[in-house]
PDB file with one MODEL, atoms N, CA, C and O in Angstrom:
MODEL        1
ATOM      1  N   UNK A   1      33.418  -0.088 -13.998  1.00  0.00           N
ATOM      2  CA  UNK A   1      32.968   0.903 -13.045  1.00  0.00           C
ATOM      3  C   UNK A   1      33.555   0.569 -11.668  1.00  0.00           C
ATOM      4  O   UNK A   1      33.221  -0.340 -10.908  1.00  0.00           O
ATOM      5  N   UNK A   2      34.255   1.261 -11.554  1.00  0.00           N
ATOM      6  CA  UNK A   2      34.898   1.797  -9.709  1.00  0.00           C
ATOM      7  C   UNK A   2      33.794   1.229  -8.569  1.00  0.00           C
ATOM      8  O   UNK A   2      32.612   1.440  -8.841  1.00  0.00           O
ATOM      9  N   UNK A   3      34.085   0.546  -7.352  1.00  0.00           N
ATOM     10  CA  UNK A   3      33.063   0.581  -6.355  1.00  0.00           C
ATOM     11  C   UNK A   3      33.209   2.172  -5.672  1.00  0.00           C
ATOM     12  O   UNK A   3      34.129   2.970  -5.846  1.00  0.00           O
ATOM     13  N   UNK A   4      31.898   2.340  -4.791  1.00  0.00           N
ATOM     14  CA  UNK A   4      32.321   3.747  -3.934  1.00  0.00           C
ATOM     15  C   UNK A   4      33.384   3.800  -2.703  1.00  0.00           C
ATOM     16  O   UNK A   4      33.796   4.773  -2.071  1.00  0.00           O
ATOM     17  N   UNK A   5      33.670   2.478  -2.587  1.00  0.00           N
ATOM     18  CA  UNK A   5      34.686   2.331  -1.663  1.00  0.00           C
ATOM     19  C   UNK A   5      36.775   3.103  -2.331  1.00  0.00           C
ATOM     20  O   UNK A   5      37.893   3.364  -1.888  1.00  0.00           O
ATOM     21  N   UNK A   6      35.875   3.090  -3.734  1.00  0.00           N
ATOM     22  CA  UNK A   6      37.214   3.264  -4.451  1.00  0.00           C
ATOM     23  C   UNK A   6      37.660   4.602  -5.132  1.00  0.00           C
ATOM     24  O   UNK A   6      38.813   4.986  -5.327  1.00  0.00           O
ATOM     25  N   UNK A   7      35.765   5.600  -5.642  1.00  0.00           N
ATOM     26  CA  UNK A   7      35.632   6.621  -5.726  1.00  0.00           C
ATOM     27  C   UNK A   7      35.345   7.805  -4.971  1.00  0.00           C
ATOM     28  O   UNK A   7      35.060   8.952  -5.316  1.00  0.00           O
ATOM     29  N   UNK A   8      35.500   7.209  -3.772  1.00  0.00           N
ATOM     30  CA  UNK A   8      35.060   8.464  -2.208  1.00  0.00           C
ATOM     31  C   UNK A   8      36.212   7.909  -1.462  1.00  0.00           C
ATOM     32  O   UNK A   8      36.023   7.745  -0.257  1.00  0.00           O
ATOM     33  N   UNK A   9      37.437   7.569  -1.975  1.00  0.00           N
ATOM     34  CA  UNK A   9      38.397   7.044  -0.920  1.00  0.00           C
ATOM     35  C   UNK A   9      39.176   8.618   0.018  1.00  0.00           C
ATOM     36  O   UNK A   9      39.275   9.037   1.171  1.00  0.00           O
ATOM     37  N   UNK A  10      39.433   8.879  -0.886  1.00  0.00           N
ATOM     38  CA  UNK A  10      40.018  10.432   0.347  1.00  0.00           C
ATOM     39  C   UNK A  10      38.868  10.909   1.638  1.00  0.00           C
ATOM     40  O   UNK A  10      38.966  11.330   2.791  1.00  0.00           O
ATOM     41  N   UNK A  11      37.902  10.609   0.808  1.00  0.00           N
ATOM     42  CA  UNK A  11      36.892  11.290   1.854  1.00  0.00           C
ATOM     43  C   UNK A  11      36.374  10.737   2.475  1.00  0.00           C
ATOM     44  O   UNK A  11      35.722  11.188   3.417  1.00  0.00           O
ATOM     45  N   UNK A  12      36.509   9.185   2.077  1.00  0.00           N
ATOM     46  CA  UNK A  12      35.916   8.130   3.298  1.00  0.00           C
ATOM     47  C   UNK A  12      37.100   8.468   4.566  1.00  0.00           C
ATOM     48  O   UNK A  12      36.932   8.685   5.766  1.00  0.00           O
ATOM     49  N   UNK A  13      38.387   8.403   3.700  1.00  0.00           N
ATOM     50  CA  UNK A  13      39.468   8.228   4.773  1.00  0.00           C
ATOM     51  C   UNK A  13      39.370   9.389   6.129  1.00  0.00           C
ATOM     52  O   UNK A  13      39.270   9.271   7.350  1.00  0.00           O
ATOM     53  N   UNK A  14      39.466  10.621   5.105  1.00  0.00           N
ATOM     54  CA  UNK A  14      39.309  11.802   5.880  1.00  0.00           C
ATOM     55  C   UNK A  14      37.817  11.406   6.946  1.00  0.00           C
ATOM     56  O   UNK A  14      37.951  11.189   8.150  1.00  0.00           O
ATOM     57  N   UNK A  15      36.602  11.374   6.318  1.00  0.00           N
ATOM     58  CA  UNK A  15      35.602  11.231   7.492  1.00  0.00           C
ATOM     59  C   UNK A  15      35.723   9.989   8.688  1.00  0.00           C
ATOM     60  O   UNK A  15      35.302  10.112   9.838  1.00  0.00           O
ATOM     61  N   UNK A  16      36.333   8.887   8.187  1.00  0.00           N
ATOM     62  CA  UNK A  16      36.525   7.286   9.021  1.00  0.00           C
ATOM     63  C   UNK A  16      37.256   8.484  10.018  1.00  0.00           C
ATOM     64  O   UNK A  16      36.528   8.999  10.867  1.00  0.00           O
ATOM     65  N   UNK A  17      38.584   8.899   9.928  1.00  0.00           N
ATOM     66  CA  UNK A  17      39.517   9.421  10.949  1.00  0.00           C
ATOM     67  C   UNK A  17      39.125  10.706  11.982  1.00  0.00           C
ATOM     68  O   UNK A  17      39.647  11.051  13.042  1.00  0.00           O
ATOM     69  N   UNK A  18      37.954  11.283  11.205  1.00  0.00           N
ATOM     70  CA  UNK A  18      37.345  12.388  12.367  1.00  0.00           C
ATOM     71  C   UNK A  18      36.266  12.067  12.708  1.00  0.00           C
ATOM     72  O   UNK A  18      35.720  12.611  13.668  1.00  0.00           O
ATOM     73  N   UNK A  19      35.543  10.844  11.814  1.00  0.00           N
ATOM     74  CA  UNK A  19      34.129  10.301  13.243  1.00  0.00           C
ATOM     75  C   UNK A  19      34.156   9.009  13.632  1.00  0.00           C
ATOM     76  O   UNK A  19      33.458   8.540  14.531  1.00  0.00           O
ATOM     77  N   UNK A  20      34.908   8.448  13.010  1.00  0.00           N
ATOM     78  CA  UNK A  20      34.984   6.798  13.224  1.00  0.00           C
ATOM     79  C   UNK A  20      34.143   6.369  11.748  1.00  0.00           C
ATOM     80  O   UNK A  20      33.448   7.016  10.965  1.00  0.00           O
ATOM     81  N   UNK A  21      34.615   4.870  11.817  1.00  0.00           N
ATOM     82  CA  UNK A  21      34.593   4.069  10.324  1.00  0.00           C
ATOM     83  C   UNK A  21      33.025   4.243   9.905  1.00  0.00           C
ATOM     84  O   UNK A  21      32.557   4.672   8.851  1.00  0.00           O
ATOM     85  N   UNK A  22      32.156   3.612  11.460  1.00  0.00           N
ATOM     86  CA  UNK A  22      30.731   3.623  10.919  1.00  0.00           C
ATOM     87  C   UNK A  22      30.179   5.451  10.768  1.00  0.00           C
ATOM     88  O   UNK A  22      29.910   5.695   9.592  1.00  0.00           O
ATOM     89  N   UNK A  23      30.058   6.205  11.340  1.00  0.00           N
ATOM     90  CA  UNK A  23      29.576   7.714  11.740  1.00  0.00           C
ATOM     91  C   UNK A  23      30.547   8.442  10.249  1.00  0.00           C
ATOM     92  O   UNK A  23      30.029   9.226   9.454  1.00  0.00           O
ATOM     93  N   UNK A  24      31.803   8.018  10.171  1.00  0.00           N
ATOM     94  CA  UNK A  24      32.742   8.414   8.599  1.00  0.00           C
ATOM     95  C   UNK A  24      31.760   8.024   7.265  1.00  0.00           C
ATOM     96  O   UNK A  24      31.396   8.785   6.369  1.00  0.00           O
ATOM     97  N   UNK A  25      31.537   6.957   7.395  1.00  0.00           N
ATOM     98  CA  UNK A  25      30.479   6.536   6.057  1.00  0.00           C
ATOM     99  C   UNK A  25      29.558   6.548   5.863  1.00  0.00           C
ATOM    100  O   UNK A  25      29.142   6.115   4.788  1.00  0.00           O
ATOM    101  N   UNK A  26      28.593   7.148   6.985  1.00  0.00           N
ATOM    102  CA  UNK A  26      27.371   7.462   7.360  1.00  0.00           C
ATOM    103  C   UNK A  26      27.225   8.845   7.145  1.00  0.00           C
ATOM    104  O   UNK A  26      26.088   9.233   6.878  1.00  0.00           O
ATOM    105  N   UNK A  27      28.332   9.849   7.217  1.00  0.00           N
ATOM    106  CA  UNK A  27      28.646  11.125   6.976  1.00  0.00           C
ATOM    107  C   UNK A  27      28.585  11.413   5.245  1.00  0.00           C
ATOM    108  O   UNK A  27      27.977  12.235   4.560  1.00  0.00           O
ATOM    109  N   UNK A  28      29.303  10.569   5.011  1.00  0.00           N
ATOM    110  CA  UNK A  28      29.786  10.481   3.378  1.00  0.00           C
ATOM    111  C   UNK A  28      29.129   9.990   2.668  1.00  0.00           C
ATOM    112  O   UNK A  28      29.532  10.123   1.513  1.00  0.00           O
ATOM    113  N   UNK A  29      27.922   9.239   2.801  1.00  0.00           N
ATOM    114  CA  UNK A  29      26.699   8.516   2.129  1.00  0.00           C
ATOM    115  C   UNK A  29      25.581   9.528   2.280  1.00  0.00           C
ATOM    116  O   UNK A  29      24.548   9.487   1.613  1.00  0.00           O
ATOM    117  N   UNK A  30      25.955  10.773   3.539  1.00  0.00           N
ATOM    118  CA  UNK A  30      24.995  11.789   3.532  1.00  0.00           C
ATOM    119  C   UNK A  30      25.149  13.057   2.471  1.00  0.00           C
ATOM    120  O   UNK A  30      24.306  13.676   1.822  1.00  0.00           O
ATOM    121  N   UNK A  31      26.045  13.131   2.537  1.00  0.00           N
ATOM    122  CA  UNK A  31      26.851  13.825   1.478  1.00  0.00           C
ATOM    123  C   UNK A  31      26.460  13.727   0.121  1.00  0.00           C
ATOM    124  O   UNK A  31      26.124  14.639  -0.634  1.00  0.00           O
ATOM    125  N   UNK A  32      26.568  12.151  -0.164  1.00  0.00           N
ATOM    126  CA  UNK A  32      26.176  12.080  -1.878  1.00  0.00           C
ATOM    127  C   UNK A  32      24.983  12.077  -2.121  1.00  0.00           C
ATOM    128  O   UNK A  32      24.501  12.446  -3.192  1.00  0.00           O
ATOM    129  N   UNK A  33      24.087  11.479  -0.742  1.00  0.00           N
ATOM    130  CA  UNK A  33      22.560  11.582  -1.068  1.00  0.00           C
ATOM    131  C   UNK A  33      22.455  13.239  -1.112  1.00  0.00           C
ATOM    132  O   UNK A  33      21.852  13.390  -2.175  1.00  0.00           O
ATOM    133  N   UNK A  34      22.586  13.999  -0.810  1.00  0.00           N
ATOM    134  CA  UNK A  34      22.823  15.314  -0.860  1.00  0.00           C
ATOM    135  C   UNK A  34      22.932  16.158  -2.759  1.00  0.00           C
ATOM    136  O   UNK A  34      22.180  16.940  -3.340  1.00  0.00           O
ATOM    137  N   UNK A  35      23.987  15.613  -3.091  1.00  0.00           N
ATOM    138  CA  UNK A  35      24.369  15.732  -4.081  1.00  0.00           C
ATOM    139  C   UNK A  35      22.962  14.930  -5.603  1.00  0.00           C
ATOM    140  O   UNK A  35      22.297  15.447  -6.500  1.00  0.00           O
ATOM    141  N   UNK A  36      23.109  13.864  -5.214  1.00  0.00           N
ATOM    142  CA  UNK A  36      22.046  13.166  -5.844  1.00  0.00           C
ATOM    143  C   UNK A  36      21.124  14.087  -5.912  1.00  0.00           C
ATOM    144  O   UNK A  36      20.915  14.696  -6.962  1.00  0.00           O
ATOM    145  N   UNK A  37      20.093  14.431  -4.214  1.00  0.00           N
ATOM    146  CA  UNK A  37      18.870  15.099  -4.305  1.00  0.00           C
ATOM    147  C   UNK A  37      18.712  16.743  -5.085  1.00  0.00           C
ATOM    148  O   UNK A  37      17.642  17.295  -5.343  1.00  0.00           O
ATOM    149  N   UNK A  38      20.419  17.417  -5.412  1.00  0.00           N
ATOM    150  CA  UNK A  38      20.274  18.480  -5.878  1.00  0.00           C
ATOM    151  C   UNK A  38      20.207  18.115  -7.583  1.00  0.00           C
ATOM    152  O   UNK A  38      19.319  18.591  -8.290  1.00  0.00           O
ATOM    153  N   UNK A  39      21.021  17.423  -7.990  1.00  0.00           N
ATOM    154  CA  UNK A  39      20.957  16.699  -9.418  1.00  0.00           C
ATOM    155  C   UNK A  39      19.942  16.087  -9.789  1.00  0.00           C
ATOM    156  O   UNK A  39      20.080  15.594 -10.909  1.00  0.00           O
ATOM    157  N   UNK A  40      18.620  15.847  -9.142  1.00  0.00           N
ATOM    158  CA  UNK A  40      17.275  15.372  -9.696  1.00  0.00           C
ATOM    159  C   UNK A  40      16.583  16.494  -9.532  1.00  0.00           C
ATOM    160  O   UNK A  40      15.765  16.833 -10.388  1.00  0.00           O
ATOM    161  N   UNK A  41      16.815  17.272  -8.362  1.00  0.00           N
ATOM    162  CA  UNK A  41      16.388  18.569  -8.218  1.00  0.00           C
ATOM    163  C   UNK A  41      16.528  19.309  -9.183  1.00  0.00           C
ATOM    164  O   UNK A  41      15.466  19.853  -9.484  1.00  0.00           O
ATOM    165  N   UNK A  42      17.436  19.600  -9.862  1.00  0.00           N
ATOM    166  CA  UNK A  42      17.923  20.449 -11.057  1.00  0.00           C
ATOM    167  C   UNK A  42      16.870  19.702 -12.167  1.00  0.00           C
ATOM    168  O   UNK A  42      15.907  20.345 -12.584  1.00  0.00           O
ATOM    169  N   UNK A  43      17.124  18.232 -12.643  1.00  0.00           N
ATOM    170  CA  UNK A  43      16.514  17.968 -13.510  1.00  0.00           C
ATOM    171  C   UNK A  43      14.405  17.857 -13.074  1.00  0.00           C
ATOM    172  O   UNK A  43      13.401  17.499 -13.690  1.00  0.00           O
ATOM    173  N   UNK A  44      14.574  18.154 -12.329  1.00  0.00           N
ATOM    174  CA  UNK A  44      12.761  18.258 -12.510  1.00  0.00           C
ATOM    175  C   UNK A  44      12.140  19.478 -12.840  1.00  0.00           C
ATOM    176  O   UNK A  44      10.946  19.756 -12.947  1.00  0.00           O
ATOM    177  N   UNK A  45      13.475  20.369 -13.026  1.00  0.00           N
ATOM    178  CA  UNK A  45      12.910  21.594 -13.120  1.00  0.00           C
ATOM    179  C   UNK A  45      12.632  21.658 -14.929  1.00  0.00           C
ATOM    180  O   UNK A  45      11.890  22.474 -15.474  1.00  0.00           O
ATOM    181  N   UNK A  46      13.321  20.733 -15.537  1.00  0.00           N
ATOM    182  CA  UNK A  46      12.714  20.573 -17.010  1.00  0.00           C
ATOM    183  C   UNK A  46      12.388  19.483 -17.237  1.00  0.00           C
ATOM    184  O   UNK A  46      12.689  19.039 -18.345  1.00  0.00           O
ATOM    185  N   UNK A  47      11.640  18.608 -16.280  1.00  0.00           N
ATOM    186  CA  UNK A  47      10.841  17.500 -16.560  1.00  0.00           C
ATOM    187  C   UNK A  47       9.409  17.517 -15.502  1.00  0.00           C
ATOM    188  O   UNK A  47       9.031  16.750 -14.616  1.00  0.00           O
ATOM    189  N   UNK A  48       8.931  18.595 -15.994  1.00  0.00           N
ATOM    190  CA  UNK A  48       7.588  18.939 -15.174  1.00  0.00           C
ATOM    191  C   UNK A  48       6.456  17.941 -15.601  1.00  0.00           C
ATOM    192  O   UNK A  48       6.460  17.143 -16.539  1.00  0.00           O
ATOM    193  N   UNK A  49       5.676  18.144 -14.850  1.00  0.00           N
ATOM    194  CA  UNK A  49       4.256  17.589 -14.955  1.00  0.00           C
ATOM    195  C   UNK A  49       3.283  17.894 -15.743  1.00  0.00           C
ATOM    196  O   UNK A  49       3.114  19.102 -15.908  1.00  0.00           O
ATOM    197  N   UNK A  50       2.841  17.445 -16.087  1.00  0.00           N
ATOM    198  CA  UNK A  50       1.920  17.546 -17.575  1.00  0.00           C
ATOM    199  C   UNK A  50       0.804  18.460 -16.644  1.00  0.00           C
ATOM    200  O   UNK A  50       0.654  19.674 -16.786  1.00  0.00           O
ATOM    201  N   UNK A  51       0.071  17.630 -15.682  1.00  0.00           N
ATOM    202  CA  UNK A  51      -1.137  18.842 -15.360  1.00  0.00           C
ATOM    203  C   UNK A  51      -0.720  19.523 -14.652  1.00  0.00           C
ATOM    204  O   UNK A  51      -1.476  20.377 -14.189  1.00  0.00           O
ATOM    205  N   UNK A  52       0.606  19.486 -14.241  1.00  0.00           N
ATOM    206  CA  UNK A  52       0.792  20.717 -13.503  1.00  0.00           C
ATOM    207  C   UNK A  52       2.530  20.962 -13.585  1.00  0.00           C
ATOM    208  O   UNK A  52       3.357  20.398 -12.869  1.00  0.00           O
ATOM    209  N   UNK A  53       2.855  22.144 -14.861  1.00  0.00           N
ATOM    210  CA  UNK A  53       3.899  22.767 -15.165  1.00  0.00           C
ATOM    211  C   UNK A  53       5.195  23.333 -13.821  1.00  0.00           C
ATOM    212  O   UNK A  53       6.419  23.286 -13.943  1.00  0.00           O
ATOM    213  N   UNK A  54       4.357  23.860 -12.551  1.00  0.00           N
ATOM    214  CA  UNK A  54       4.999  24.325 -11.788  1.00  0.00           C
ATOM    215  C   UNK A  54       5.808  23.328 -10.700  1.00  0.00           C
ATOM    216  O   UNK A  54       6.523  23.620  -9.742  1.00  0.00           O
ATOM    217  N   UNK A  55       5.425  22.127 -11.208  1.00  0.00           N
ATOM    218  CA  UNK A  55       5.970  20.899 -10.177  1.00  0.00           C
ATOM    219  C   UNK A  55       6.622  20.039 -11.076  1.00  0.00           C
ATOM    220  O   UNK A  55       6.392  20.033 -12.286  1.00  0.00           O
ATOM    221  N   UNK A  56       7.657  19.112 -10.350  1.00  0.00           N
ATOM    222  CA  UNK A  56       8.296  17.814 -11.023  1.00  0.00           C
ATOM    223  C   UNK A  56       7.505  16.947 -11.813  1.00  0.00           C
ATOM    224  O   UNK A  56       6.363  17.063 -11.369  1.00  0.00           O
ATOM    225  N   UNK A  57       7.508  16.063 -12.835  1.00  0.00           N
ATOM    226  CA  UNK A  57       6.984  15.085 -12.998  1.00  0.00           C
ATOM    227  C   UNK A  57       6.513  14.077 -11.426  1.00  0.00           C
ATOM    228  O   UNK A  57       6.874  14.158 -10.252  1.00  0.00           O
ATOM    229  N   UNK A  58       5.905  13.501 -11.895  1.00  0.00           N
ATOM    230  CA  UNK A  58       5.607  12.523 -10.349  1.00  0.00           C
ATOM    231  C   UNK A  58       7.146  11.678 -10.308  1.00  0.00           C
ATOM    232  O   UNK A  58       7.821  11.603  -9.281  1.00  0.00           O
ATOM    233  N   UNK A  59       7.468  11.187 -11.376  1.00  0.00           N
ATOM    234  CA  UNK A  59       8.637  10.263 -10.954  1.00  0.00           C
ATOM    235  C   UNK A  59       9.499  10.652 -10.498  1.00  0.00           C
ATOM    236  O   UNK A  59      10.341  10.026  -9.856  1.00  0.00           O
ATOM    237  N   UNK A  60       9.464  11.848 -10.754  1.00  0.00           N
ATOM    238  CA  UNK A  60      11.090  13.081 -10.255  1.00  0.00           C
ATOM    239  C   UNK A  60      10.395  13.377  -8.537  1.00  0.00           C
ATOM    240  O   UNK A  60      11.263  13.261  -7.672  1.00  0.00           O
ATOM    241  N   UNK A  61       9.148  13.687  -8.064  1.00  0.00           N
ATOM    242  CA  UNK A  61       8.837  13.412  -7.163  1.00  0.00           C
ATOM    243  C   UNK A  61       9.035  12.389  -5.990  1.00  0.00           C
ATOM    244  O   UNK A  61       9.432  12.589  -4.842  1.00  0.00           O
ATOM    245  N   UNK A  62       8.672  11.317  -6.570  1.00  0.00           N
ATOM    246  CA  UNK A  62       8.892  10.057  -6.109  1.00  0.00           C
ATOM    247  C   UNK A  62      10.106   9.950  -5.600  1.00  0.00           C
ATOM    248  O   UNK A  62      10.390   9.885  -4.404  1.00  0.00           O
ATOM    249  N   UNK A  63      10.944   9.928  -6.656  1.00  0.00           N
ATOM    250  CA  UNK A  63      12.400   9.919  -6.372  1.00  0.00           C
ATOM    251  C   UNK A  63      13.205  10.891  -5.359  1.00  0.00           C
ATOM    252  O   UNK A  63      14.236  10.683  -4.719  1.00  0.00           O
ATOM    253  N   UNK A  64      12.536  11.797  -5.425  1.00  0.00           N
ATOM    254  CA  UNK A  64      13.035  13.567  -4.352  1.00  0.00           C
ATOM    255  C   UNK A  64      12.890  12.911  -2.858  1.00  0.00           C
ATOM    256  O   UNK A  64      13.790  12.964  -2.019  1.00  0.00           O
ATOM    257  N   UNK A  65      11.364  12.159  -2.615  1.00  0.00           N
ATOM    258  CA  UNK A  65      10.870  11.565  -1.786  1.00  0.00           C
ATOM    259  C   UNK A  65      11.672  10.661  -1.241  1.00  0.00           C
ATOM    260  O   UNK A  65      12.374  10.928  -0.266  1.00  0.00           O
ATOM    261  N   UNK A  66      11.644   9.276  -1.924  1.00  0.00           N
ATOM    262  CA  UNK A  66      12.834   8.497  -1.660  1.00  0.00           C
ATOM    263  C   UNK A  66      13.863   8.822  -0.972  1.00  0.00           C
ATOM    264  O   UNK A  66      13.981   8.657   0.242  1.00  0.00           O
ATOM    265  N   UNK A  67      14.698   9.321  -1.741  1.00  0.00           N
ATOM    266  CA  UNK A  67      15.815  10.152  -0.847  1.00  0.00           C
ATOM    267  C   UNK A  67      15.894  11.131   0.040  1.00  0.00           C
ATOM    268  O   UNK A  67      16.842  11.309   0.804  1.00  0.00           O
ATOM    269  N   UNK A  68      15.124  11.643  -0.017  1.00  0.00           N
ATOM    270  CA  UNK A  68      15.156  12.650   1.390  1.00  0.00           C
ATOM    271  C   UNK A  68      14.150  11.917   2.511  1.00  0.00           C
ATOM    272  O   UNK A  68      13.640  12.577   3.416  1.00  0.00           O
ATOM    273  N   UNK A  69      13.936  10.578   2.362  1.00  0.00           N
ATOM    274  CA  UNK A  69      13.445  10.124   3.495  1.00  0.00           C
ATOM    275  C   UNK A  69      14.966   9.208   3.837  1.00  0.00           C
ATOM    276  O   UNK A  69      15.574   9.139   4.905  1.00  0.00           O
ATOM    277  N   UNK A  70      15.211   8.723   2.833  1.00  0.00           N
ATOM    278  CA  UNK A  70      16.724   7.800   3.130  1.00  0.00           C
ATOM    279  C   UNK A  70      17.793   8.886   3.754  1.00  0.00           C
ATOM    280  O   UNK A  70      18.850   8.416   4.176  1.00  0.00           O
ATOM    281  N   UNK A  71      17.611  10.141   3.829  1.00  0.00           N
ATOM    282  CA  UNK A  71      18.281  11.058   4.245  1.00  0.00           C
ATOM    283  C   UNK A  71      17.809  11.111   5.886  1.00  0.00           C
ATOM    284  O   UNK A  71      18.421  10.723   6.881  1.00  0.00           O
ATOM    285  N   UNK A  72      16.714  11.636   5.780  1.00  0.00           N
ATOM    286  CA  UNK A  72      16.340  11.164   6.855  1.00  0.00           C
ATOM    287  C   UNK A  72      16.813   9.978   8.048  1.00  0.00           C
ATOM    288  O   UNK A  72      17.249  10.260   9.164  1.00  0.00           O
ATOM    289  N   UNK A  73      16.676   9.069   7.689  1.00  0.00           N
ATOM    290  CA  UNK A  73      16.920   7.719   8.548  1.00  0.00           C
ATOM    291  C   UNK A  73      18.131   8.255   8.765  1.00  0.00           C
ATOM    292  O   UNK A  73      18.355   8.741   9.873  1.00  0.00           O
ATOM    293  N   UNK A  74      19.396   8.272   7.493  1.00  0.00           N
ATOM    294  CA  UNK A  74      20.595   8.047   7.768  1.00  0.00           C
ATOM    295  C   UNK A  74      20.956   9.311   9.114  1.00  0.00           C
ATOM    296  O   UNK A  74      21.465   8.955  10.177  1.00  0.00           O
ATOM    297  N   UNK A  75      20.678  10.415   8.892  1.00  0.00           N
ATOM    298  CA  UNK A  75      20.521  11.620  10.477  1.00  0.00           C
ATOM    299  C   UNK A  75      20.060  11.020  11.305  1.00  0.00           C
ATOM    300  O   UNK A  75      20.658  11.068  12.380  1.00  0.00           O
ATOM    301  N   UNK A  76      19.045  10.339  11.242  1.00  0.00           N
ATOM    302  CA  UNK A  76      18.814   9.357  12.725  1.00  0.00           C
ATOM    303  C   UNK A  76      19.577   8.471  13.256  1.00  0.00           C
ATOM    304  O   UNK A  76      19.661   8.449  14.484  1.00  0.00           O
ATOM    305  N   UNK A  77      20.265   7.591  12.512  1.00  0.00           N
ATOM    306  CA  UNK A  77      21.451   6.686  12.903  1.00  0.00           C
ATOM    307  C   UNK A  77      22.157   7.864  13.545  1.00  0.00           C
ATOM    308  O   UNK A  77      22.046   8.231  14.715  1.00  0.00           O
ATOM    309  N   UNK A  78      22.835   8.348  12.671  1.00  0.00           N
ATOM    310  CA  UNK A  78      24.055   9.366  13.245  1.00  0.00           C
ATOM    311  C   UNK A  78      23.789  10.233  14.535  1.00  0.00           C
ATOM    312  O   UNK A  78      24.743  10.638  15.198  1.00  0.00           O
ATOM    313  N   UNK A  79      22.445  10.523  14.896  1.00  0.00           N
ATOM    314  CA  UNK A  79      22.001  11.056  16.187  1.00  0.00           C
ATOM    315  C   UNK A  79      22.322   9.748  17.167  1.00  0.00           C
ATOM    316  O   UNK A  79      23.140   9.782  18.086  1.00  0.00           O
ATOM    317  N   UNK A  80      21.667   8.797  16.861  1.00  0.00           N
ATOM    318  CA  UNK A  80      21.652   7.688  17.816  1.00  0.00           C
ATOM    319  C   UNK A  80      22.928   7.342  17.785  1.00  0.00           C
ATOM    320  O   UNK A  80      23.267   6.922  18.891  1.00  0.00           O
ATOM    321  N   UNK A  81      23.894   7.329  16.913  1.00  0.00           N
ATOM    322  CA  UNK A  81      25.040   6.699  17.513  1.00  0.00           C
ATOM    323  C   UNK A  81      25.885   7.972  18.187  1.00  0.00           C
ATOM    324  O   UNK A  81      26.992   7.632  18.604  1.00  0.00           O
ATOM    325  N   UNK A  82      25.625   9.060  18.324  1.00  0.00           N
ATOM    326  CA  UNK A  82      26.372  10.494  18.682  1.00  0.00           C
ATOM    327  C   UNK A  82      25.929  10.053  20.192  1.00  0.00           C
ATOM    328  O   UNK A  82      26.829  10.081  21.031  1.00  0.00           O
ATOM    329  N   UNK A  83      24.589   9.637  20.628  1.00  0.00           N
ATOM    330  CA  UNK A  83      23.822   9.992  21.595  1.00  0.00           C
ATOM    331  C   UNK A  83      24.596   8.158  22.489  1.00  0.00           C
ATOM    332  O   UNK A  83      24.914   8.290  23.670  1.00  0.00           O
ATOM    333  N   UNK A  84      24.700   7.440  22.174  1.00  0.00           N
ATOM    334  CA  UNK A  84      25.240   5.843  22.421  1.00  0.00           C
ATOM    335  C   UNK A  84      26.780   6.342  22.781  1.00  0.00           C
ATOM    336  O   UNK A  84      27.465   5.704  23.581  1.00  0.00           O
ATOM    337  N   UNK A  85      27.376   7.806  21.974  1.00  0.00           N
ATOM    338  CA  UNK A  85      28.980   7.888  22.761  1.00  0.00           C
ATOM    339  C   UNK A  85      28.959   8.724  23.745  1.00  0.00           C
ATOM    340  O   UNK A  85      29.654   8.717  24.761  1.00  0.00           O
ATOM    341  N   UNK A  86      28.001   9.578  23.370  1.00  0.00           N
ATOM    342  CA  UNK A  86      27.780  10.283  24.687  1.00  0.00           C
ATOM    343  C   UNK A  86      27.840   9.367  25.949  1.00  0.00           C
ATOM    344  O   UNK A  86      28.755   9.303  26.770  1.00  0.00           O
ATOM    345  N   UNK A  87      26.951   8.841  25.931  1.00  0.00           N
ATOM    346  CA  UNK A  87      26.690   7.695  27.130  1.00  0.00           C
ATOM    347  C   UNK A  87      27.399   6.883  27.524  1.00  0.00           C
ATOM    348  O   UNK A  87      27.089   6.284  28.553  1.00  0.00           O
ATOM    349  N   UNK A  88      28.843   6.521  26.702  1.00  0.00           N
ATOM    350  CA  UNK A  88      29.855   5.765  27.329  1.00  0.00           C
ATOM    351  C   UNK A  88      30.772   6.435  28.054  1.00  0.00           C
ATOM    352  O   UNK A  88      31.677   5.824  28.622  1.00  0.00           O
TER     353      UNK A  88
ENDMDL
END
């Protein structure tokens, strides 16, 4: 198995060169969490909850959670470091 340094290489490259190395991979780690959260998304829609059909299982929950809080943070870095160039 490939590292992601080896399977996101065009697009690391492409993002490193239009935001810089850290704000490039911070872009591109937003991206796949992105991707991830629609691909569990998809699958909770046939791995529902026993008492309740119209929602995810809890673990598919959990997991939705997880990542869209790790989504979270990572937009906060990227504000704070947007807001740190501003200021130079």
């Amino acid at each position: 198995m490939a590292n992601v340094f080896d399977d996101q290489r065009e697009t690391l490259e492409k993002h490193e060169f239009m935001l810089g190395p850290a704000r490039g991979r911070l872009a591109v780690t937003l991206d796949m969490l992105t991707d991830a959260l629609i691909l569990v998304g998809q699958h909770g829609v046939y791995c529902t909850s026993t008492r309740n059909p119209t929602v995810p299982a809890l673990d598919i929950q959990a997991v939705l959670q997880q990542m869209t809080g790790a989504k979270e943070l990572i937009q906060s870095v990227m504000r704070e470091l947007e807001k740190q160039k501003a200021a130079e």
